[in-house]
One Martini backbone bead per residue (centre of mass of N, CA, C, O) as a GRO file, in nm:
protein
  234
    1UNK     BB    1   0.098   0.032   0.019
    2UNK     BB    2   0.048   0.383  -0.010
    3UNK     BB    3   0.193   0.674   0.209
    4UNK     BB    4   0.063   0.959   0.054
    5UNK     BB    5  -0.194   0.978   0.222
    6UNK     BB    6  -0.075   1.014   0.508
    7UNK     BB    7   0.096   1.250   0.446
    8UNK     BB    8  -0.161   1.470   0.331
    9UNK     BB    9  -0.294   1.455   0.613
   10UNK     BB   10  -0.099   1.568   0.773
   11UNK     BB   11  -0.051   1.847   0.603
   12UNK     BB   12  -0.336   1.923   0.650
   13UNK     BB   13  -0.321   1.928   0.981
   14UNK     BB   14  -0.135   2.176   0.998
   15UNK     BB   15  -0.293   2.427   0.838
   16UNK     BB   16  -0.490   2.495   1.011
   17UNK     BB   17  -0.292   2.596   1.240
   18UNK     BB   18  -0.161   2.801   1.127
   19UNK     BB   19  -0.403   2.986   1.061
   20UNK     BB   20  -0.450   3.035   1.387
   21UNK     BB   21  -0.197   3.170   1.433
   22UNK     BB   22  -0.231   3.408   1.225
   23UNK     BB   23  -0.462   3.530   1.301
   24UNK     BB   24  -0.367   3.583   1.598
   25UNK     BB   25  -0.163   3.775   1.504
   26UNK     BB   26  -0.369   3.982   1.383
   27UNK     BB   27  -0.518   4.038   1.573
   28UNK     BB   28  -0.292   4.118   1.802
   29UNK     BB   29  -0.213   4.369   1.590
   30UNK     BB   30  -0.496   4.503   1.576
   31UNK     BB   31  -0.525   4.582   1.859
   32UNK     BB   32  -0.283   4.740   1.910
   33UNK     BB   33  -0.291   4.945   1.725
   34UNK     BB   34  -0.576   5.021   1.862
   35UNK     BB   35  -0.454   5.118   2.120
   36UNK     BB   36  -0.271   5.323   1.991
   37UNK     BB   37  -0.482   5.517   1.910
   38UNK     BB   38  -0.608   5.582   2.171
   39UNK     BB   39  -0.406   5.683   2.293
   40UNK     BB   40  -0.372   5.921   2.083
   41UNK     BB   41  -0.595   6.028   2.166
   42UNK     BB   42  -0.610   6.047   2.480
   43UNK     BB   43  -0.371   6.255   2.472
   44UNK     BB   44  -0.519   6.460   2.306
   45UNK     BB   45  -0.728   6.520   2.489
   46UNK     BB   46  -0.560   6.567   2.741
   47UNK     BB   47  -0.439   6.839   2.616
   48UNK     BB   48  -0.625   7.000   2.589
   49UNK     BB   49  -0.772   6.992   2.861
   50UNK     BB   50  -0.503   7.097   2.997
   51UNK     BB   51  -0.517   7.379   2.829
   52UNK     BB   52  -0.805   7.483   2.903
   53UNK     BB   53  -0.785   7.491   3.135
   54UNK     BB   54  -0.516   7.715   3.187
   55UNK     BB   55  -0.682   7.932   3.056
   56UNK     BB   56  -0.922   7.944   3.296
   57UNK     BB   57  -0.702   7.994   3.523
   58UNK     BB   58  -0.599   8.258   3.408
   59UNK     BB   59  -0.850   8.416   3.328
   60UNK     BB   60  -0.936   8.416   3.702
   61UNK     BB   61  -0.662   8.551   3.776
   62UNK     BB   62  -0.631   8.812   3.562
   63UNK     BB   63  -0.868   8.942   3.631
   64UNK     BB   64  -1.065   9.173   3.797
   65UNK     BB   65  -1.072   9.220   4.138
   66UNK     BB   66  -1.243   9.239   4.412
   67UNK     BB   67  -1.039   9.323   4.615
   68UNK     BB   68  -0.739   9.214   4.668
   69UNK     BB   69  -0.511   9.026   4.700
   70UNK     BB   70  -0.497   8.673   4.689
   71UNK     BB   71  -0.462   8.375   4.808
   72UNK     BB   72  -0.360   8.080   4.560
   73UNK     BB   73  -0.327   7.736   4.538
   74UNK     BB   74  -0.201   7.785   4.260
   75UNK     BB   75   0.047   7.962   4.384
   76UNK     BB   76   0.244   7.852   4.589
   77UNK     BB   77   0.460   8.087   4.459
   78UNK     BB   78   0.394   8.403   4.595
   79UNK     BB   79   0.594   8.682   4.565
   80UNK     BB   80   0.424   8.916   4.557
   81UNK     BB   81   0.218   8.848   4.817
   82UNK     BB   82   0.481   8.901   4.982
   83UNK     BB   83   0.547   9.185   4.933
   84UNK     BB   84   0.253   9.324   5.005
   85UNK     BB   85   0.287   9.265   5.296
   86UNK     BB   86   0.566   9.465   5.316
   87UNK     BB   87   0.397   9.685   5.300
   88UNK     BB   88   0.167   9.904   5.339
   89UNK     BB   89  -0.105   9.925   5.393
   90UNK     BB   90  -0.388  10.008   5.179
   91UNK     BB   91  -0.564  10.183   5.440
   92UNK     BB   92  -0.302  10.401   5.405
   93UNK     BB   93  -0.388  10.599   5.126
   94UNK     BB   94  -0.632  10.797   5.182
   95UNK     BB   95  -0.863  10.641   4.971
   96UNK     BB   96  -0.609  10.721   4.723
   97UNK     BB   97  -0.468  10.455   4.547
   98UNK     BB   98  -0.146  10.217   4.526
   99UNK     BB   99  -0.059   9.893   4.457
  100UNK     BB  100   0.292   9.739   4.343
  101UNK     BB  101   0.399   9.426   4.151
  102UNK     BB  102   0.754   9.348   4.013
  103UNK     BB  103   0.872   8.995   3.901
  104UNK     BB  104   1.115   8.963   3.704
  105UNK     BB  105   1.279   8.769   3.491
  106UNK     BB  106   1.646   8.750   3.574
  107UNK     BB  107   1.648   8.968   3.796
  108UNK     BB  108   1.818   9.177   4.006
  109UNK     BB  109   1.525   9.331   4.049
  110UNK     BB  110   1.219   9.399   4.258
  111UNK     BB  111   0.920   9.561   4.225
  112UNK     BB  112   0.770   9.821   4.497
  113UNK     BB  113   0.485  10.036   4.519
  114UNK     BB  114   0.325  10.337   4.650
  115UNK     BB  115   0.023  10.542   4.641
  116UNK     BB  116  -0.118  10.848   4.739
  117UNK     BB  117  -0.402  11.051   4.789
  118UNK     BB  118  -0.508  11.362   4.912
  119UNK     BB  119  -0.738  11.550   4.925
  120UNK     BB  120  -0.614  11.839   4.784
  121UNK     BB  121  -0.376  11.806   4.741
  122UNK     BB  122  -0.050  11.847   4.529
  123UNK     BB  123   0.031  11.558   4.608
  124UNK     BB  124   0.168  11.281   4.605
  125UNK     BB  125   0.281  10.945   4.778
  126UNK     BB  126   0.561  10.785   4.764
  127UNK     BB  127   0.691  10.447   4.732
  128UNK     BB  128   0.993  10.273   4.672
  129UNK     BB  129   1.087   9.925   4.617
  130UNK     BB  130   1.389   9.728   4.656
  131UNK     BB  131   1.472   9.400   4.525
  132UNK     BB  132   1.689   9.132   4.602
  133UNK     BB  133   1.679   8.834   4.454
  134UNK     BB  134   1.898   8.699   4.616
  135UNK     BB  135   1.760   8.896   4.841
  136UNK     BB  136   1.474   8.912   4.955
  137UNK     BB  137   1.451   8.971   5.267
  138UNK     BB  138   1.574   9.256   5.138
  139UNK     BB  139   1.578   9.583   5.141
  140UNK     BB  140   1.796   9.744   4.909
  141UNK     BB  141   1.542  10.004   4.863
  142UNK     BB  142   1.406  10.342   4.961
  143UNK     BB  143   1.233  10.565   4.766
  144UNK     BB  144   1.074  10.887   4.801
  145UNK     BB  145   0.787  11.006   4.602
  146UNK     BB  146   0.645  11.215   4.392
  147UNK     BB  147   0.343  11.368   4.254
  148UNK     BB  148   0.175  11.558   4.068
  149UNK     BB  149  -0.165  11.598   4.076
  150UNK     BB  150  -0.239  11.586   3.778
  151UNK     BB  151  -0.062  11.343   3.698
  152UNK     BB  152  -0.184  11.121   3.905
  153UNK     BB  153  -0.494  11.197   3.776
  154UNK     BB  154  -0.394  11.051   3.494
  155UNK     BB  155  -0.294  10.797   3.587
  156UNK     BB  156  -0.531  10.675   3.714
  157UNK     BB  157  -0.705  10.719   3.491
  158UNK     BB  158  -0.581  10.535   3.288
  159UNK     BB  159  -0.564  10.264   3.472
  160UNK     BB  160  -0.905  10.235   3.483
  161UNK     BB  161  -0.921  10.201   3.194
  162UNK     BB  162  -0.772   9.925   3.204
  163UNK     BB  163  -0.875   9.753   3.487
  164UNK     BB  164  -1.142   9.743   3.440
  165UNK     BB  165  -1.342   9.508   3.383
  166UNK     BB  166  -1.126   9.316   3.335
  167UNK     BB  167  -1.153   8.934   3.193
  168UNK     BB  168  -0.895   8.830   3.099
  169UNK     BB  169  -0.617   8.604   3.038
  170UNK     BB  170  -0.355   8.446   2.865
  171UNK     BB  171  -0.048   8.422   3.129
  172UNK     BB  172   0.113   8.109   3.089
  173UNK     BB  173   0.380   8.180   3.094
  174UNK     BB  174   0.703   8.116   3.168
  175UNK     BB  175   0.818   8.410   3.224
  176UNK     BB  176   0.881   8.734   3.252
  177UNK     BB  177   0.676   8.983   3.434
  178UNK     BB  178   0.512   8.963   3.707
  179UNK     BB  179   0.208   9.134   3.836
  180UNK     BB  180   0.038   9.356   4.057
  181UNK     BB  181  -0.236   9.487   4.210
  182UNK     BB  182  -0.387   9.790   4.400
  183UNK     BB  183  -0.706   9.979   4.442
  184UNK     BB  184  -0.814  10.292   4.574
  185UNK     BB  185  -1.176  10.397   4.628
  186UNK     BB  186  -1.234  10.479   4.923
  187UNK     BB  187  -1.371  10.131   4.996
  188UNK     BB  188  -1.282  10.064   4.726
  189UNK     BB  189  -1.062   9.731   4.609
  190UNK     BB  190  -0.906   9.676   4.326
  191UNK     BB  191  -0.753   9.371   4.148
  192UNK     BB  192  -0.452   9.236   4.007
  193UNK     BB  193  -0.309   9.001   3.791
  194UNK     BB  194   0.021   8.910   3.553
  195UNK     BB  195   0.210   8.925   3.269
  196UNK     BB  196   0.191   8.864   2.883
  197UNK     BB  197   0.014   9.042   2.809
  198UNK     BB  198  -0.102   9.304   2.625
  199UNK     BB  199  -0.187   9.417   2.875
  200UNK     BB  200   0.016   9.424   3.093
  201UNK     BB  201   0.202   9.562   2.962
  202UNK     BB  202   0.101   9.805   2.983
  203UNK     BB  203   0.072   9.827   3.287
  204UNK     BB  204   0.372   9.867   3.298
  205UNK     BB  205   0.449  10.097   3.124
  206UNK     BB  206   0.309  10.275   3.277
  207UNK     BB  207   0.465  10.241   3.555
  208UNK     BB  208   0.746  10.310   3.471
  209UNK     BB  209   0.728  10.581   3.369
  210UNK     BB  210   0.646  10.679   3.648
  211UNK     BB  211   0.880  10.628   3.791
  212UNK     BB  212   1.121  10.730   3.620
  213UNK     BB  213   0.970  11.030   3.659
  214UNK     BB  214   0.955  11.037   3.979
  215UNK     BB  215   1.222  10.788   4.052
  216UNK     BB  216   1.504  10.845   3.985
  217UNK     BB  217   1.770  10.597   3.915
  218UNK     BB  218   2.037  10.346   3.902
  219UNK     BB  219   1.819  10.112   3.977
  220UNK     BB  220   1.664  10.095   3.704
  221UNK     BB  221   1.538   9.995   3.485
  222UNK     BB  222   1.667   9.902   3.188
  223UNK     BB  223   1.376   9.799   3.064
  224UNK     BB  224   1.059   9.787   2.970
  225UNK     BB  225   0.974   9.500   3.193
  226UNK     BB  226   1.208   9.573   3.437
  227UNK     BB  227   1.457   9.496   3.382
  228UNK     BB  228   1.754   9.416   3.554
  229UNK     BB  229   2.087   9.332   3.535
  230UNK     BB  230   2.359   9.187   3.590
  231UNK     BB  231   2.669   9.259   3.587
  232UNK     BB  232   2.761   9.046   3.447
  233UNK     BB  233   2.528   9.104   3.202
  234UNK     BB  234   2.650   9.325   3.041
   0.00000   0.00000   0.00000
């Protein structure tokens, strides 16, 4: 008898576990792909949401808000409100002044002004405030500035048209130069922070101004975003 046909049944029998074996493998890199696939949806929904929340927490964060500057557990390590702290309470300004707070990044200092004016008065009453960036703890120098009414009435007159009723932007910028403000009028006081928006440019660019103007000094900014190079950088 020939043993030809018990080879082909042979051969037959081992054709079906291969195919079972390539569709597993099929199926298994189908899932894989599909795996693959499923992340990278959900990295990029996941980015996205984490974009759009770090948005809507700056919108929260940079709006002009009704009353002083406020700790936010967002914001963990918060220089202003510390320097802020250190500063005379806003309650001293006479009814009608402002405080003001900027810490620009990989700068020699920071700086912090306060100013009120008295009804009547001739002139507003400031103090400038520059901080050392290596020793925090130490005001490196205080020095007293006037404003005269007329400048005063027209600085106050922009920034209100500037800071009332701001929105918010988003200032999740890296670096810049953060800033905070507080506003008293009577017994209301509105208050708000930013960094990097077009926004918040402006409010910095104003009040660099009046301090150069009002309280000049080779202490002062070198830059128009508040920076001062450290000796070594220049």
């Amino acid at each position: 008898m020939s043993t030809v046909p018990e080879q082909d049944a042979s051969q037959h029998c081992r054709y079906p576990t291969r195919l079972k074996w390539l569709h597993r493998i099929g199926y298994g890199t189908t899932a894989l792909v599909a795996i693959q696939i499923l992340v990278i949806i959900g990295t990029a929904c996941w980015l996205q949401w984490e974009e759009a929340h770090r948005s809507r927490t700056w919108l929260a964060l940079s709006k002009t808000q009704e009353g002083p500057v406020k700790p936010d557990a967002r914001l963990p390590n918060d220089d202003m409100l510390d320097y802020l702290r250190r500063l005379p309470p806003i309650t001293g300004l006479h009814g009608n002044g402002f405080r003001f707070v900027v810490t620009p990044s990989f700068s020699q200092s920071d700086y912090a002004f306060t100013l009120s004016f008295t009804q009547g008065a001739k002139r507003a009453e400031g103090v400038l405030y520059i901080f050392g960036t290596r020793t925090p703890d130490a005001v490196t120098q205080r020095r007293a500035f006037t404003v005269p009414a007329w400048n005063y009435r027209r600085y106050a007159e922009v920034m209100d048209q500037l800071t009332d009723g701001w929105p918010g932007a988003d200032e999740g910028c890296a670096d810049g130069a953060p800033v905070a403000f507080e506003r008293l009028r009577g017994e209301r006081v509105t208050s708000g922070r930013g960094n990097c928006s077009p926004h918040y440019d402006r409010v910095k660019r104003l009040n660099l101004a009046l301090i150069r103007r009002f309280a000049p000094g080779p202490d002062l900014p070198t830059e128009h975003d508040w920076y001062r190079p450290f000796p070594e950088d220049r």
